[in-house]
C-alpha positions as CSV (number, residue, x, y, z in Angstrom):
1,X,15.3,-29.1,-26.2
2,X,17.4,-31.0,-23.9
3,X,15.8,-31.5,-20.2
4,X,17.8,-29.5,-17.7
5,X,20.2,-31.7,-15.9
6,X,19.0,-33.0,-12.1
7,X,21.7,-31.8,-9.4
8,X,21.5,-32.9,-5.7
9,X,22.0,-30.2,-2.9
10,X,24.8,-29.8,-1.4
11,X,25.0,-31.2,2.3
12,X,27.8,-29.0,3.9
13,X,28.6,-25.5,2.3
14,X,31.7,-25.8,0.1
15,X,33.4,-22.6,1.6
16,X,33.3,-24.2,5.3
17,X,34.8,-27.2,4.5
18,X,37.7,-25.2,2.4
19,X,37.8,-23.1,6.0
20,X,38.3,-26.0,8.1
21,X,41.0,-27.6,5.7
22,X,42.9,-24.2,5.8
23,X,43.0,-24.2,9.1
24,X,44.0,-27.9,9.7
25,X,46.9,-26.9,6.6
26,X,48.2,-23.7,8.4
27,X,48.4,-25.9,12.1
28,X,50.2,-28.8,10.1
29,X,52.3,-26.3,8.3
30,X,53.4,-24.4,11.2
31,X,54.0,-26.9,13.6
32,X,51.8,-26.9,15.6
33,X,50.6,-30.2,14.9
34,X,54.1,-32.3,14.8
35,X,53.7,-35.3,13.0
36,X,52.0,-38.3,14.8
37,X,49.2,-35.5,16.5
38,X,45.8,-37.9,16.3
39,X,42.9,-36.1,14.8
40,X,39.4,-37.1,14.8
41,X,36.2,-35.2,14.0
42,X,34.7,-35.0,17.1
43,X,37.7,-33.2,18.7
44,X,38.4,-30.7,15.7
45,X,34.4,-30.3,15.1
46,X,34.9,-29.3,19.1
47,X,37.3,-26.8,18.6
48,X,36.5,-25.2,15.2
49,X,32.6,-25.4,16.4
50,X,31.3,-26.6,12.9
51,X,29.6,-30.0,12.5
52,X,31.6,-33.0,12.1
53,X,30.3,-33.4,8.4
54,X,32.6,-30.2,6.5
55,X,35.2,-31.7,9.3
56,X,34.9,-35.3,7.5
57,X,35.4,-33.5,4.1
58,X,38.4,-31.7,5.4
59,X,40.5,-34.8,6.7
60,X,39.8,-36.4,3.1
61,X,41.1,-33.8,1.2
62,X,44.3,-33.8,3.8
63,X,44.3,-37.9,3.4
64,X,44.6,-36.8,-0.6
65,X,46.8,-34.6,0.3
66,X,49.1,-36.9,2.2
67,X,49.2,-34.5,5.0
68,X,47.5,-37.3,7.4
69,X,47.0,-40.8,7.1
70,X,44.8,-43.4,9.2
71,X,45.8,-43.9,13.0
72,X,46.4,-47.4,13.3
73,X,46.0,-49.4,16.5
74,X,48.3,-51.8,19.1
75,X,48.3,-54.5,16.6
76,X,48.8,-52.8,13.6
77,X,45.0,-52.7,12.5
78,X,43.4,-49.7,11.7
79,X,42.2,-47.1,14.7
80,X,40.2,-44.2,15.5
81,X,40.5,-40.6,13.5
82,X,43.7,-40.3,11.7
83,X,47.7,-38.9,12.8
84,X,49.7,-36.4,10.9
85,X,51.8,-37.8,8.6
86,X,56.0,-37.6,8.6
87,X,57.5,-35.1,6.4
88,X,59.4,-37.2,4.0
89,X,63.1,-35.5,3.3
90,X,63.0,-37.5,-0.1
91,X,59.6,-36.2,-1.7
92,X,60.6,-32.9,-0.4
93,X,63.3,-32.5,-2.1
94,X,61.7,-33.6,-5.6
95,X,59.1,-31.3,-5.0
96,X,61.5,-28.7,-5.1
97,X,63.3,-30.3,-7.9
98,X,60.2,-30.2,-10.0
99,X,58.9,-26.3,-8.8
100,X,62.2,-25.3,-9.9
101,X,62.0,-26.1,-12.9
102,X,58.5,-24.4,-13.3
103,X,59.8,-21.3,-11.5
104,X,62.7,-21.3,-14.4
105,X,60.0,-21.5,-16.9
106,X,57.7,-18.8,-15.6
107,X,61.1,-16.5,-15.2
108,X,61.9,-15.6,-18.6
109,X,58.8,-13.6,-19.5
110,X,59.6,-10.2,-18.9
111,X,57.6,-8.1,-15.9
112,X,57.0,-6.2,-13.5
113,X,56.8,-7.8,-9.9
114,X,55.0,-5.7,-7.3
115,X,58.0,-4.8,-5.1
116,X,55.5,-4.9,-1.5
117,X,56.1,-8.5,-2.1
118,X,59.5,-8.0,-1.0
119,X,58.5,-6.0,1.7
120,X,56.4,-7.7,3.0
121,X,58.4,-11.3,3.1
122,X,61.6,-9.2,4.6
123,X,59.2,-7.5,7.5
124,X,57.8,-11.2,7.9
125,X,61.5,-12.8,8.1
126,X,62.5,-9.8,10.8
127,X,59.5,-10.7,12.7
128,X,60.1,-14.6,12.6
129,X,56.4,-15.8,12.3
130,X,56.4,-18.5,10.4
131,X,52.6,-18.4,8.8
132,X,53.7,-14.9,7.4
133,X,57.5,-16.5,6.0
134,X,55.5,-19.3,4.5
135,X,52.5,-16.9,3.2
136,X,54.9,-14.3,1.8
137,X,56.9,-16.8,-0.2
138,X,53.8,-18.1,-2.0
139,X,52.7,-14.3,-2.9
140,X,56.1,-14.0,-4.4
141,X,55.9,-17.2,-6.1
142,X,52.4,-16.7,-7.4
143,X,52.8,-13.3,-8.7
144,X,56.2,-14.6,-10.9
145,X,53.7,-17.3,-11.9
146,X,50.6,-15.3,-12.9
147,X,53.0,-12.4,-14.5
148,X,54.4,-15.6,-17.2
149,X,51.3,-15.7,-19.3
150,X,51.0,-19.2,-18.8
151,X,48.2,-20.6,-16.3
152,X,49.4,-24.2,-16.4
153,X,52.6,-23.2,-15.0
154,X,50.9,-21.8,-11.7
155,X,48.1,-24.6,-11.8
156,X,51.1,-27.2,-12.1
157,X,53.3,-25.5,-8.9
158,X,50.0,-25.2,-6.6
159,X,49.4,-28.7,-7.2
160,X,52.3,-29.5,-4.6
161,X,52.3,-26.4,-2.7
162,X,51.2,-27.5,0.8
163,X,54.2,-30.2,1.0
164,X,56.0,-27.3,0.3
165,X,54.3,-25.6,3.0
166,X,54.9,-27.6,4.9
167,X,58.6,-28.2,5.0
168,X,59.1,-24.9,5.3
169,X,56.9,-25.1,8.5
170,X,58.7,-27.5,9.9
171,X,62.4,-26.2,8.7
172,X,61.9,-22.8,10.0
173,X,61.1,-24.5,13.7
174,X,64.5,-25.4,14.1
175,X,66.7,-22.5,12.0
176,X,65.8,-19.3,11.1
177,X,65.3,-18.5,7.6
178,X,68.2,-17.6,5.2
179,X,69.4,-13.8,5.7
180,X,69.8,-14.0,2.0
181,X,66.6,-15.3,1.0
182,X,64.8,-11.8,-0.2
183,X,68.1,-10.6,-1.3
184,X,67.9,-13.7,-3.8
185,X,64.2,-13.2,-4.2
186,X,65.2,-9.2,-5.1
187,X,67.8,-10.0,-7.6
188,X,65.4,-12.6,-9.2
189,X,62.9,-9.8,-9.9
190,X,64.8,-7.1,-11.2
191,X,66.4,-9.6,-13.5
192,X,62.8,-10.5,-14.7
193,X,61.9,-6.8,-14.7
194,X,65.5,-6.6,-17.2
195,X,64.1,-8.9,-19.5
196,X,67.0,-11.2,-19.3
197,X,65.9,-14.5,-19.6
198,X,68.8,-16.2,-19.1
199,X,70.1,-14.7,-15.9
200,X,66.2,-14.9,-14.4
201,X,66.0,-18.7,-15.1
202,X,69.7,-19.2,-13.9
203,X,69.0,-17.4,-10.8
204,X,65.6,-19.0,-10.5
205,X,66.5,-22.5,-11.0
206,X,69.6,-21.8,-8.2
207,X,67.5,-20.4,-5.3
208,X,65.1,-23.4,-6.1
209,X,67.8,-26.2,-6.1
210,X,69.3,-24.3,-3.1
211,X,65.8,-24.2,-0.8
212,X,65.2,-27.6,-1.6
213,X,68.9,-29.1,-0.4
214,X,68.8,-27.3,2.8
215,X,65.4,-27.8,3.5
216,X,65.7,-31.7,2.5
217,X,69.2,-31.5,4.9
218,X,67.5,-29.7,8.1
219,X,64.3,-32.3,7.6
220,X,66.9,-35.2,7.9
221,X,69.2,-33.3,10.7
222,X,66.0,-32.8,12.7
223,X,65.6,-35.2,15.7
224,X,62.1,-36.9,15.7
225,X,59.7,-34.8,17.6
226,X,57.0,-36.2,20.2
227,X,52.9,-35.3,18.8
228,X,52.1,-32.8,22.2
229,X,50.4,-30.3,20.8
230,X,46.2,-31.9,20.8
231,X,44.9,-28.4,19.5
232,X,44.0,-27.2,16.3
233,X,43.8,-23.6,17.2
234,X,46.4,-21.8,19.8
């Protein structure tokens, strides 16, 4: 018999450190930590009340991520805690260039999407809060995903998701979003529902291309804005 492997214990429970990174994700993703807001542990391990250790674990996975990045000092060396980084227009827009192409794919397996989705993401849009906008577009997203039949197509879309996230955070500070958005969304689903694969990836692959360009456009359009908000949770 094989001796049974050694493991160490874990430090820091693995579901508080995936708490604290969702909450640093949603306060990146919906403003209200602009890019250049300075994080260190001490302050967020503060305001969250957790230990500074599942904090620590947090800001790497974001540093993965390249949703912050280290703070660097006067003379260009490295400082204390890290900043939010800029929303590149650019990646943004190849992000979108690359989940539309995935959300073409996943389209042309016929099914049945759960029409609350729609719901849902209209009564979100009408209230204009930004966490539900962003939240409702990723259930609707998911579900075309997970109704494909193939679980590298959703595993491949997540992988990007919170830049995505993220730009639609930031976009949907300065305009509102699209009137025609679930109309789109609506159409997409009932041409799934059809079975018509062609006219589900067309219209797939067009509200993809179309979210990315006017995303990528109100990112560039947008005037730099100054890091004021200092707290994770308002």
């Amino acid at each position: 018999m094989h001796p049974s492997p050694t493991l160490s214990r874990l430090d820091t429970p693995p579901d508080l450190v995936d708490q604290v990174y969702r909450k640093l994700l949603d306060a990146i993703s919906d403003g209200s930590m602009a890019p250049g807001t300075r994080l260190t542990q001490e302050d967020v391990a503060e305001q969250l009340a957790v230990s500074r250790q599942p904090v620590l674990q947090a800001l790497r996975q974001l540093r993965a991520d390249g949703l912050v990045q280290d703070a660097l000092g006067p003379q260009g060396q490295k400082g204390r805690g890290v900043v939010v980084t800029p929303i590149d227009a650019t990646t943004v827009a190849q992000v979108y260039e690359v989940r539309s192409a995935l959300d073409a794919q996943a389209a042309r397996r016929r099914a049945v999407i759960d029409p609350m989705l729609i719901m849902a993401g209209r009564a979100a849009a009408v209230a204009g809060e930004v966490k539900a906008m962003i939240d409702a577009d990723l259930a609707y997203h998911r579900a075309i995903y997970q109704a494909s039949g193939n679980p590298l197509i959703e595993a491949s879309a997540l992988l990007h998701w919170h830049h995505i996230r993220r730009a639609m955070g930031e976009a949907l500070q300065h305009s509102p979003l699209r009137a025609a958005a679930w109309d789109e969304h609506e159409a997409m689903c009932k041409a799934i529902a059809q079975g018509d694969e062609t006219a589900a990836a067309q219209l797939m692959l067009a509200h993809g291309t179309q979210a990315g360009s006017n995303l990528a456009r109100q990112l560039l359009a947008a005037q730099p804005r100054e890091a004021t908000v200092n707290s994770v949770v308002r």
